[in-house]
C-alpha positions as CSV (number, residue, x, y, z in Angstrom):
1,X,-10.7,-1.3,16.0
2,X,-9.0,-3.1,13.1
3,X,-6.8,-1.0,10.7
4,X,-6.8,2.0,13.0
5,X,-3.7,3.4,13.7
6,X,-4.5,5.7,16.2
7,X,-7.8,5.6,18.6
8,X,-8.7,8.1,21.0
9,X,-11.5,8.0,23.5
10,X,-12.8,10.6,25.4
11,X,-9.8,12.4,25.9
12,X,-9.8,15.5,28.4
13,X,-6.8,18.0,29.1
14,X,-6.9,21.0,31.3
15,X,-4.1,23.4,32.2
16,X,-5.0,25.3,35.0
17,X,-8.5,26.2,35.0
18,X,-8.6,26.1,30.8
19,X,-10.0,23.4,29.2
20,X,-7.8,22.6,25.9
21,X,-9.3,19.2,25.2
22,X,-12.7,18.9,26.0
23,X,-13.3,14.8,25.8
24,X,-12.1,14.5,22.2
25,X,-13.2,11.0,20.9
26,X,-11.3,10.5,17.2
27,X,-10.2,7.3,15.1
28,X,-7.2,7.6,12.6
29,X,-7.5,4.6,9.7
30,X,-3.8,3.4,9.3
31,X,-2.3,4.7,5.8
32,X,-4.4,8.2,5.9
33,X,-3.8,11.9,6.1
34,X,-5.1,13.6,8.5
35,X,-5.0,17.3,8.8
36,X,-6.2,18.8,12.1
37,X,-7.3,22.2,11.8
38,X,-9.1,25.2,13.7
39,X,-8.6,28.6,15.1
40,X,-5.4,29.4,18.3
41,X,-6.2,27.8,21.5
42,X,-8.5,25.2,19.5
43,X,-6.5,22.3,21.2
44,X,-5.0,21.3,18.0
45,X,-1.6,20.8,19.2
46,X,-2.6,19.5,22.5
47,X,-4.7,17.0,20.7
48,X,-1.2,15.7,18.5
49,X,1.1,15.8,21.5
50,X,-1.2,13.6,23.4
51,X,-0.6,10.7,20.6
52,X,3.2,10.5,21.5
53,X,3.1,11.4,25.4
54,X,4.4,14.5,25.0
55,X,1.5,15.7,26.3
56,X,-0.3,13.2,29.5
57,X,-4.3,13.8,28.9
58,X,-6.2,14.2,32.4
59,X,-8.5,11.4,31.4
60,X,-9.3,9.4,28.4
61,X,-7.7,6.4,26.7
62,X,-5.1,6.3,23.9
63,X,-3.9,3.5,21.7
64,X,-1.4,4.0,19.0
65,X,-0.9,0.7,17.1
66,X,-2.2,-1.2,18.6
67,X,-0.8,-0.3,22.0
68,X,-2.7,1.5,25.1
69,X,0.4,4.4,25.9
70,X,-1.3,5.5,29.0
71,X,1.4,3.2,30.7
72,X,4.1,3.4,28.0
73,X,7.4,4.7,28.1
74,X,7.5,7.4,26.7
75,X,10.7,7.5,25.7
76,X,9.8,4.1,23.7
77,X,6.9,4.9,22.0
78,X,8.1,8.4,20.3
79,X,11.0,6.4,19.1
80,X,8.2,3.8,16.9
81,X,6.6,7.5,15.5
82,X,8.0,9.9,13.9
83,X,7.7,13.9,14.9
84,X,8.3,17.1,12.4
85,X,7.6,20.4,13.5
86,X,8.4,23.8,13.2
87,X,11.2,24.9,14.8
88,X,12.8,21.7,13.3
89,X,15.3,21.1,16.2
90,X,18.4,20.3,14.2
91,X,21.6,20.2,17.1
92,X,23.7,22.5,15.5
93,X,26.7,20.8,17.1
94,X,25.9,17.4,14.7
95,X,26.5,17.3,11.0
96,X,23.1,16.5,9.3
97,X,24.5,12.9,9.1
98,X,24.7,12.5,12.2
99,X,20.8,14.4,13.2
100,X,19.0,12.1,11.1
101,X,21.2,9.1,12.6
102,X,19.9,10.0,16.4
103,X,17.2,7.2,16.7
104,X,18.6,4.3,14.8
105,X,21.9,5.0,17.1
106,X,19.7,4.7,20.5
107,X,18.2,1.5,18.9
108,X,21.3,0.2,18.6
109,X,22.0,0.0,14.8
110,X,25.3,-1.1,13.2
111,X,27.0,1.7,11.7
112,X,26.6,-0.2,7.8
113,X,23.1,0.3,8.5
114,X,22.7,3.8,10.0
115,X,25.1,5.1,6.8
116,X,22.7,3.0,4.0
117,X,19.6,4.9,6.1
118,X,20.8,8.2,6.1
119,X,21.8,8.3,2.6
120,X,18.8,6.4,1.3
121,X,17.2,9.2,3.6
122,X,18.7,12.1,2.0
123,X,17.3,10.7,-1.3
124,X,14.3,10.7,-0.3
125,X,13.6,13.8,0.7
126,X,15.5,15.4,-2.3
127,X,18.8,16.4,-0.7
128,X,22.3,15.4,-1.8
129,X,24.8,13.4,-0.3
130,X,27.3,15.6,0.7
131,X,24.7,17.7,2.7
132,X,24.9,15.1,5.6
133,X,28.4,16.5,5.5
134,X,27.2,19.8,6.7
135,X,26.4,21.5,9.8
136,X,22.5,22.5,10.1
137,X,23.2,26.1,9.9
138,X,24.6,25.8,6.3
139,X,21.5,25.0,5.2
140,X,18.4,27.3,4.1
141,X,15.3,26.9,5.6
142,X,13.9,24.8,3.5
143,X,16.6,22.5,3.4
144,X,16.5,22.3,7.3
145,X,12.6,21.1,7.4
146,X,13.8,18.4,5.1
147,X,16.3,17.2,7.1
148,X,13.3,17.2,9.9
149,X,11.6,14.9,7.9
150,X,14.4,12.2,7.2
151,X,15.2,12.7,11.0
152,X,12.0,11.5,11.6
153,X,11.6,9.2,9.5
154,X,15.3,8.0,10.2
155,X,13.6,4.7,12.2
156,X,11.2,3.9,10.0
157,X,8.2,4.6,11.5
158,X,4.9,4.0,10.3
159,X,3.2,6.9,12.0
160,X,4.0,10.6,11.0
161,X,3.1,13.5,13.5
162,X,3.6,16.8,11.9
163,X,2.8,20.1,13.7
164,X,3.1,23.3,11.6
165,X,5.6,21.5,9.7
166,X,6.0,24.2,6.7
167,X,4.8,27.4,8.6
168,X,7.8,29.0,8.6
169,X,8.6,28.4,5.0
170,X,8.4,31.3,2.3
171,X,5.2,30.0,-0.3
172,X,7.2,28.3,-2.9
173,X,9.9,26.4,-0.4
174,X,6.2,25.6,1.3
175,X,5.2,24.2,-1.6
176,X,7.0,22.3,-2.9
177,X,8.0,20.6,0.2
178,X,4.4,19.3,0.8
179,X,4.1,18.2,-1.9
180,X,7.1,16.1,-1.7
181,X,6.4,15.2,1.5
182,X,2.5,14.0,0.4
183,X,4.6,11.5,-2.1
184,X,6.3,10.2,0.3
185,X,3.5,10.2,2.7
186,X,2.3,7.0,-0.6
187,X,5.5,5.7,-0.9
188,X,6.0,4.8,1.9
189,X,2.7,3.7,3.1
190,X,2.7,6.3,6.1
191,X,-0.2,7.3,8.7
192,X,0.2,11.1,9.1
193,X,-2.0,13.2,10.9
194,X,-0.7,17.2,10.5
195,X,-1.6,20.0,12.0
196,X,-1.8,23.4,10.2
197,X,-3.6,26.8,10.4
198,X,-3.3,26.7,6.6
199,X,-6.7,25.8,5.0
200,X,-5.0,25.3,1.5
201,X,-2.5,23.3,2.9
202,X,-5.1,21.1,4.5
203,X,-7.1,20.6,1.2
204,X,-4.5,19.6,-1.0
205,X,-2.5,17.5,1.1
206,X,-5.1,15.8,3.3
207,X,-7.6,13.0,3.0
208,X,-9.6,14.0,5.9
209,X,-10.4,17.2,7.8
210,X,-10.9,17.5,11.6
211,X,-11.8,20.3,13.0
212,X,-11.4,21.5,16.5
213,X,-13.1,24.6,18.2
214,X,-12.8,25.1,22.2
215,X,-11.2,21.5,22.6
216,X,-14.1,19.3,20.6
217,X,-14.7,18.1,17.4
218,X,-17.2,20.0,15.7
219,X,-16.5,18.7,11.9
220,X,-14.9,15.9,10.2
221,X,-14.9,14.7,7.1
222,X,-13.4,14.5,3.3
223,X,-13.0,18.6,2.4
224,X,-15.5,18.3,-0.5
225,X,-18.0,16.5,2.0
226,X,-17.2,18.8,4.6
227,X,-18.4,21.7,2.6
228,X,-21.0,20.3,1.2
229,X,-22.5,19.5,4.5
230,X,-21.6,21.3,7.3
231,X,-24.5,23.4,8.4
232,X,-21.9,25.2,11.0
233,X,-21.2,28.5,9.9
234,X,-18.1,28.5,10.9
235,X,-16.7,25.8,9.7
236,X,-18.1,26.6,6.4
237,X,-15.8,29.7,6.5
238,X,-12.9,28.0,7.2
239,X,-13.7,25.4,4.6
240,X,-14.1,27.9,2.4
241,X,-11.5,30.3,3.2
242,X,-8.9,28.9,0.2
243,X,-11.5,29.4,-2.1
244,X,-12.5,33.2,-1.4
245,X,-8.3,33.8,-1.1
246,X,-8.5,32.3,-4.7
247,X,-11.1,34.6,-6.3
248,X,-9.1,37.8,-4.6
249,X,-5.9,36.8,-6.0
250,X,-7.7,36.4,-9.2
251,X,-8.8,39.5,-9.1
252,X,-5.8,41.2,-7.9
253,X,-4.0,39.7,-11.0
254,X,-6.3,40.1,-14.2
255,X,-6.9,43.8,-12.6
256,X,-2.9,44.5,-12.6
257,X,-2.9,42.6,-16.4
């Protein structure tokens, strides 16, 4: 399909006797934001890994740019899309320089152009210079997940996988960091499908909503359409889960003014 970056087509995964993706069919348009959403065990995660062989579906067909990975390398293809999760991964052995240099060194860059990256890198996601001087566990949280987020966007990718990126964030670190990273998501001209358990996070940072429930699709959509539509009662409770949090904290503050 032209100007998809991603295209999935009945895509199955079982572990064990559990059925985690139950044969997921799902187009991602190249330069969108996808946020993928649902309760634990939805297959949400399963469903991201499977896009950069991380995870190997049990049937189904996958092409990511372009490309059918069912008999990629593996190793190949996560190095064309970039990866941010969690737990970040920082080696704390390596300086920050030398983390977000990782790729571009196994692709073989000069070292005049892995210095220009990582510094233009750094810029990017708001950090200065002399950070890449330091080791990972210098650095606050915060300041770690941004370093995530150069690393992987360290070999210029065009596609952006992010999996609980900001979870472990206090609120305002969380913030502010998607926020930043939804800029660069535009300046850059990136395809990035997230996934989050964070219904606000979803509605201000993505373009489209999927959501998941026992491995399937059962909505998908812009949030305002979603709500507006959806005639799954559950879904509408998700959808609308930021806006009752809203009204309590309301609430909860005129009451203490």
């Amino acid at each position: 399909m032209a100007g998809a970056a991603i295209e999935l087509s009945g895509v199955e995964k079982r572990y064990g006797g559990v059925l985690a993706l139950a044969g997921v069919s799902l187009t991602v348009e190249t330069g969108s934001f996808t946020a993928l959403v649902g309760g634990s065990g939805s297959g949400k995660t399963t469903l991201l890994k499977t896009v950069n062989r991380l995870v190997s579906p049990d049937a189904g067909e996958i092409r990511v740019l372009g490309q059918d990975v069912t008999g990629a390398d593996p190793h190949l293809l996560r190095r064309k899309i970039g990866y941010v999760f969690q737990e970040v991964g920082l080696f704390p052995h390596l300086s920050v320089a030398e983390n977000i240099a990782i790729t571009p060194k196994l692709l073989g860059w000069d070292a005049r152009r892995i210095d220009g990256r990582v510094a233009n890198l750094l810029g990017l996601v708001d950090l200065p210079l002399e950070v890449g001087r330091r080791a990972p566990a210098a650095l606050s949280g915060g300041q770690r997940q941004r370093v995530g987020v150069a690393r992987a966007l360290a070999a210029e990718p065009k596609l952006m996988l992010m999996d609980e990126p900001f979870g472990a964030l206090d609120p305002l670190t969380r913030d502010a960091l998607g926020t930043d990273y939804r800029a660069l998501h535009e300046r850059l001209g990136l395809t990035t499908v997230m996934v989050t358990h964070d219904m606000a996070e979803a509605v201000l940072l993505a373009d489209r909503i999927v959501v998941l429930r026992r491995g399937a699709v059962v909505a998908d959509g812009a949030p305002a359409d979603l709500l507006a539509q959806t005639a799954d009662d559950e879904v509408r409770a998700l959808l609308e889960a930021p806006r009752r949090q809203a009204l309590k904290l309301a609430a909860k503050l005129g009451g203490a003014a």
